[in-house]
DRENMAR-240759 format. One line per field, with one value per residue (C-alpha): residue in one letter; z, y, x; residue number from 0. Coordinates in nm, 2 decimals. Layout:
REM residues N
code: a,... .
Z: Z,... .
Y: Y,... .
X: X,... .
pos: NUM,... .
//
This chain:
REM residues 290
code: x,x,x,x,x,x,x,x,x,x,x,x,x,x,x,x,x,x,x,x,x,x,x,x,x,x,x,x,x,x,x,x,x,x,x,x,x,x,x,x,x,x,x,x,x,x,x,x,x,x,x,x,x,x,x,x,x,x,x,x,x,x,x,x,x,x,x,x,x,x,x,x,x,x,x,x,x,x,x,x,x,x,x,x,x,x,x,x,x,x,x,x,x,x,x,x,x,x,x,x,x,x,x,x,x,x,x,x,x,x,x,x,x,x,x,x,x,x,x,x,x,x,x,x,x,x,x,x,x,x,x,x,x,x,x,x,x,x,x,x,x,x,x,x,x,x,x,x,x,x,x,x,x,x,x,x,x,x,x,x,x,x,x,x,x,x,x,x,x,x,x,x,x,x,x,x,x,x,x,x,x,x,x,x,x,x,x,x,x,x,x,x,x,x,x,x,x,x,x,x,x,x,x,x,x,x,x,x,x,x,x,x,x,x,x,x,x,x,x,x,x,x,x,x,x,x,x,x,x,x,x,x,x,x,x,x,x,x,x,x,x,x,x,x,x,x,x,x,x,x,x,x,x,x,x,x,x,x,x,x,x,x,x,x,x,x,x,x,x,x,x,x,x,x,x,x,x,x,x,x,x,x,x,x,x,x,x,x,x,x .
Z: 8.03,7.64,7.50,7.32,7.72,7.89,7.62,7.72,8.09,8.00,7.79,8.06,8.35,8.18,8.30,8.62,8.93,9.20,9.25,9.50,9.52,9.82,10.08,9.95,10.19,10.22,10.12,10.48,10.48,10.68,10.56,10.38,10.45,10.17,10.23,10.28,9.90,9.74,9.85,9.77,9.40,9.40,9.50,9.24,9.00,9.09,9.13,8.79,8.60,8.77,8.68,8.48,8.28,7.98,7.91,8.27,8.26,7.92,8.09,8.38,8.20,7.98,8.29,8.39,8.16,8.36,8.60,8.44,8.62,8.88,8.89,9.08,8.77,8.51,8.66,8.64,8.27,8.17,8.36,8.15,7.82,7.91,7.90,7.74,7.54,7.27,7.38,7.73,7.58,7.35,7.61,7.81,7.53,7.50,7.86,7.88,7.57,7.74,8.08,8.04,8.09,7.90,8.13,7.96,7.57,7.58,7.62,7.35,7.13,7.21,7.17,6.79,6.78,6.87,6.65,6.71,6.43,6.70,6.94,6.73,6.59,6.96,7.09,6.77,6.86,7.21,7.06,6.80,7.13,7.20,6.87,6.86,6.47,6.53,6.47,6.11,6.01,6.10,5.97,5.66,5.60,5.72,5.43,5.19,5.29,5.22,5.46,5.49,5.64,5.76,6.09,6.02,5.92,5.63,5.86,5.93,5.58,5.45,5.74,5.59,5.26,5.41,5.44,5.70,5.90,5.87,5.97,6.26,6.39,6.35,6.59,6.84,6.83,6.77,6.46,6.27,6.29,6.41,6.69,7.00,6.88,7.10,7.18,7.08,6.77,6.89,7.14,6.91,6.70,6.98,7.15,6.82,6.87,7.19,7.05,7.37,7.59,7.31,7.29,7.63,7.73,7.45,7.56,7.96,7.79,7.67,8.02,8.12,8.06,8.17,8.47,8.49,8.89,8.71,8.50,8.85,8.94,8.64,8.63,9.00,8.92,8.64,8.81,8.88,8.54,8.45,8.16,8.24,7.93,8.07,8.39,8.25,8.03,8.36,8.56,8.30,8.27,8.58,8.65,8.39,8.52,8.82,9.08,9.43,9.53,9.31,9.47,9.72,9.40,9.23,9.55,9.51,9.17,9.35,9.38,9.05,8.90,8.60,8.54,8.29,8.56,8.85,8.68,8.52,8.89,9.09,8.84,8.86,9.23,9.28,8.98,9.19,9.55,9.43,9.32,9.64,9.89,9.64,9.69,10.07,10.15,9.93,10.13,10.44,10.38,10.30,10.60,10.76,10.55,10.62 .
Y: 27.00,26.97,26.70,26.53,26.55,26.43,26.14,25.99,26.03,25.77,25.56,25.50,25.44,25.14,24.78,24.92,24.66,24.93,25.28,25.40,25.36,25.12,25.27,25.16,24.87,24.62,24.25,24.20,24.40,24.68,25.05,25.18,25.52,25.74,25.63,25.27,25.34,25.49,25.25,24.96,25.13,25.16,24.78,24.69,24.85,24.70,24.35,24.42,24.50,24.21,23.92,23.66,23.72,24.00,24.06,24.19,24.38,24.54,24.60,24.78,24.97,25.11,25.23,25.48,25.70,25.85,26.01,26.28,26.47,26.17,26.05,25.71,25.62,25.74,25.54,25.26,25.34,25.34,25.06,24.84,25.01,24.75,24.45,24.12,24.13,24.39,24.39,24.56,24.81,24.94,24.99,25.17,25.40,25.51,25.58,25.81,26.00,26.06,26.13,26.45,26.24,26.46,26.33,26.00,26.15,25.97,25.63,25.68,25.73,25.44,25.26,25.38,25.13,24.81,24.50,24.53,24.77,24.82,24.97,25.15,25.30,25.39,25.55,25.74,25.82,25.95,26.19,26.34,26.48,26.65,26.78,26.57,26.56,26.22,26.12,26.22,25.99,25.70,25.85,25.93,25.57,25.48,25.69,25.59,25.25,25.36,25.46,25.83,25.74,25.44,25.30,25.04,24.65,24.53,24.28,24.65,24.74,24.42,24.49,24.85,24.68,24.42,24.57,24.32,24.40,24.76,24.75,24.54,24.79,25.07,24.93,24.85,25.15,25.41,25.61,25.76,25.82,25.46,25.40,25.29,25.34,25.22,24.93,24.56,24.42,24.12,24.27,24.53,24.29,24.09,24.39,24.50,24.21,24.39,24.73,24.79,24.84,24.99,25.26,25.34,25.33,25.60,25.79,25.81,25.90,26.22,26.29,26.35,26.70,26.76,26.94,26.88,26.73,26.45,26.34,26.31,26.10,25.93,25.82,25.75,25.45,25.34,25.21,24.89,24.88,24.45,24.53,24.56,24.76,25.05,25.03,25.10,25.37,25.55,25.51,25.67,25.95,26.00,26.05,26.33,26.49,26.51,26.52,26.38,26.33,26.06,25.85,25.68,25.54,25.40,25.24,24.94,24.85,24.81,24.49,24.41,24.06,24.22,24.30,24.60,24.77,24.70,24.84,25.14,25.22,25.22,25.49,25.70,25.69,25.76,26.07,26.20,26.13,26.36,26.56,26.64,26.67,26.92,27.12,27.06,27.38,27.59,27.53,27.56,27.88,28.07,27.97,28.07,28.44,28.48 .
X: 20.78,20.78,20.54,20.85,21.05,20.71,20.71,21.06,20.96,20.70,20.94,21.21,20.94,20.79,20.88,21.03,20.98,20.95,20.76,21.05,21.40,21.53,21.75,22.15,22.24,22.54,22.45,22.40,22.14,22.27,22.23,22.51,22.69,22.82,23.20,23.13,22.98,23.25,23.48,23.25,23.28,23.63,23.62,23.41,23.63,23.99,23.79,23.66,24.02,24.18,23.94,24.04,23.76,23.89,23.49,23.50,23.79,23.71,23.34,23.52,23.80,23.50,23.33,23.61,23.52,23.23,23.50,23.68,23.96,24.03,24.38,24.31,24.04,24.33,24.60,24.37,24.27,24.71,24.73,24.43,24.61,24.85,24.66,24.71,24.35,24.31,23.90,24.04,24.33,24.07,23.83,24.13,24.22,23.87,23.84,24.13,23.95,23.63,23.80,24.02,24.33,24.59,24.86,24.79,24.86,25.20,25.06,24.75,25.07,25.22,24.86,24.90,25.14,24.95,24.89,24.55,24.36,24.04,24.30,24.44,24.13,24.03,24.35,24.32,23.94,24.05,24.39,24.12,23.96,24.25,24.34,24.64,24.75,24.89,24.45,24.46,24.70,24.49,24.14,24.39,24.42,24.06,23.90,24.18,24.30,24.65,24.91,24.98,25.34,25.45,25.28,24.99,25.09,24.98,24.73,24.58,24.56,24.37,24.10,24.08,23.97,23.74,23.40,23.23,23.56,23.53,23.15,23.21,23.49,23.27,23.03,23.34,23.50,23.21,23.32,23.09,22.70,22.58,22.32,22.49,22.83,23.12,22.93,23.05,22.95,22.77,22.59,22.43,22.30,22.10,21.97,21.88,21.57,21.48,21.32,21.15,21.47,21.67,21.40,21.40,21.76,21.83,21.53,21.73,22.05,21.87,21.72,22.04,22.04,21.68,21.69,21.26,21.18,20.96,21.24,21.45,21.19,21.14,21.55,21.53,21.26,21.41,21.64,21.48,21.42,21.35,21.57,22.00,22.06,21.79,21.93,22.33,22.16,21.98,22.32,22.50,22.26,22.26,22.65,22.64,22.37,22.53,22.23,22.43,22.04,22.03,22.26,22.08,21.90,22.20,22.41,22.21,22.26,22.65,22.55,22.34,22.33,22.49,22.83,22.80,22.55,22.78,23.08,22.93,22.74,23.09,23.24,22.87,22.86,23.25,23.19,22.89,23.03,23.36,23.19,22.97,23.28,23.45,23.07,23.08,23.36,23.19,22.87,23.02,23.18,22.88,22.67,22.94,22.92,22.56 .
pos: 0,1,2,3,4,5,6,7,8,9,10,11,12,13,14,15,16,17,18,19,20,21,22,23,24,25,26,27,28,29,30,31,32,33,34,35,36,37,38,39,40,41,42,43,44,45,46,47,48,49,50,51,52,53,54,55,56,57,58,59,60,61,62,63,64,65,66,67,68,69,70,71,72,73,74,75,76,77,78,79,80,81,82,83,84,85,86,87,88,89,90,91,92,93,94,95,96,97,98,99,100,101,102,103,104,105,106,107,108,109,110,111,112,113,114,115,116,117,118,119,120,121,122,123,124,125,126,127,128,129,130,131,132,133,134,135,136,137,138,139,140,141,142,143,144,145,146,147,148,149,150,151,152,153,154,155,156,157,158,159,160,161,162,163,164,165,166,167,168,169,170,171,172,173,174,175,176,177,178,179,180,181,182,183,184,185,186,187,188,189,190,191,192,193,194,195,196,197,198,199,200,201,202,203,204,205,206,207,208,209,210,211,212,213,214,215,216,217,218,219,220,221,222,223,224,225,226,227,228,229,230,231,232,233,234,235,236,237,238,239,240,241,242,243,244,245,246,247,248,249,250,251,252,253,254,255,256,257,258,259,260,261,262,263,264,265,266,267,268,269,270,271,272,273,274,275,276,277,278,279,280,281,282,283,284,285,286,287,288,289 .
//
């Protein structure tokens, strides 16, 4: 391993609470078999988009985008696209971006449309992933602040021209080159005090592509990282690494104290458990060849 890999290592295994993972168990204690997780996730999930709480249903729309190509987690994104609190429908429309849900183009078109300038700025993020022309018209107005053809409301073009507003959607929507983009506002600002766990959970998203057995390791303590933020960055590197080993280490953060780590670990362990059982025929098949 590289000095600079061997250093991140280090980074994400501070502050962690336990030097092995716990076996995945139910709140009663009980140990928990892979279904019994996956539909504990999808659970958590639903429970998540229908609480009356819209931080909590934006928090759980976001999550879908770790499962890409799933047409449960895509009817669940179209569904949130719909909801009453612009925080949620842009959370929605960058889901469907991130999760290869071309089915879904029509409504991202329809989400140009919204009264809301974050949402539109988001489904607009998501169609530029797909090369859908209908992106350049809002980026057109972004670096301009003047409408290429008619579509924005003047209410949009005055937060074009306000510079705190612009700033503040930046961080909501993640365009551009800013650390931690798609992340809210707010939030960004108060973790921004906390250089410790902002330093380490971009050091786990990195390790997501480092396919180095101390590094499994390393992700697999972390965690029970003390601090949430680490412990949504490790679940999320985890997902797209894509190691179905590591799930035993992420079913118990199923039933974390925080919301963002509960949400984000249903979508990992539903991406990784999919993932597995489309693996499982191809296994079977060559034993059966040899």
């Amino acid at each position: 391993m590289c000095p600079f890999l061997l250093l991140l290592v280090l980074l994400i295994s501070q502050s962690t609470t336990t030097s092995a993972p716990p076996k995945p168990t139910t709140p009663n204690g009980s140990v928990e078999t892979p279904r019994q997780s996956v539909d504990a996730a999808w659970g958590i999930l639903k429970y998540g988009l229908e609480d009356r709480s819209y931080d909590r249903r934006a928090k759980a729309a976001h999550a879908l985008a770790l499962m890409q190509n799933n047409a449960r987690a895509e009817e669940m994104a179209d569904k949130a696209l719909a909801d009453p609190n612009p925080d949620v429908r842009a959370s929605a429309a960058t889901a469907l971006g991130q999760m290869n849900a071309k089915n879904s183009i029509p409504k991202l078109h329809n989400a140009l449309n919204d009264t809301v300038l974050k949402v539109v700025i988001a489904a607009s993020n998501s169609l530029y992933i797909y090369k859908d022309p209908a992106a350049y018209e809002i980026y057109y107005a972004l670096l301009t602040g003047e409408r290429k053809q008619p579509g924005l409301v003047k209410s949009q073009m005055d937060t074009l021209k306000d510079k705190k507003q612009m700033e503040k959607l930046a961080f909501e929507t993640g365009i551009g080159f800013i650390p931690f983009g798609g992340m809210g506002y707010e939030a960004y600002k108060t973790i921004t005090h906390d250089d410790s766990s902002v330093v380490r959970a971009a050091a786990a998203e990195k390790l997501a592509t480092d396919p180095d057995s101390k590094t499994t390791e390393a992700l697999a303590k972390a965690c029970s990282d003390k601090q949430w933020r680490v412990r949504v960055a490790v679940v999320e590197a985890i997902a797209k690494r894509g190691d179905q080993q590591l799930l035993f280490s992420l079913t118990p953060l199923l039933y974390d104290n925080t919301d963002d780590v509960r949400f984000e670990t249903a979508a990992a362990v539903i991406r990784l458990s999919t993932a597995a059982s489309k693996l499982a025929p191809k296994h079977a098949a060559r034993r059966k060849r040899t």
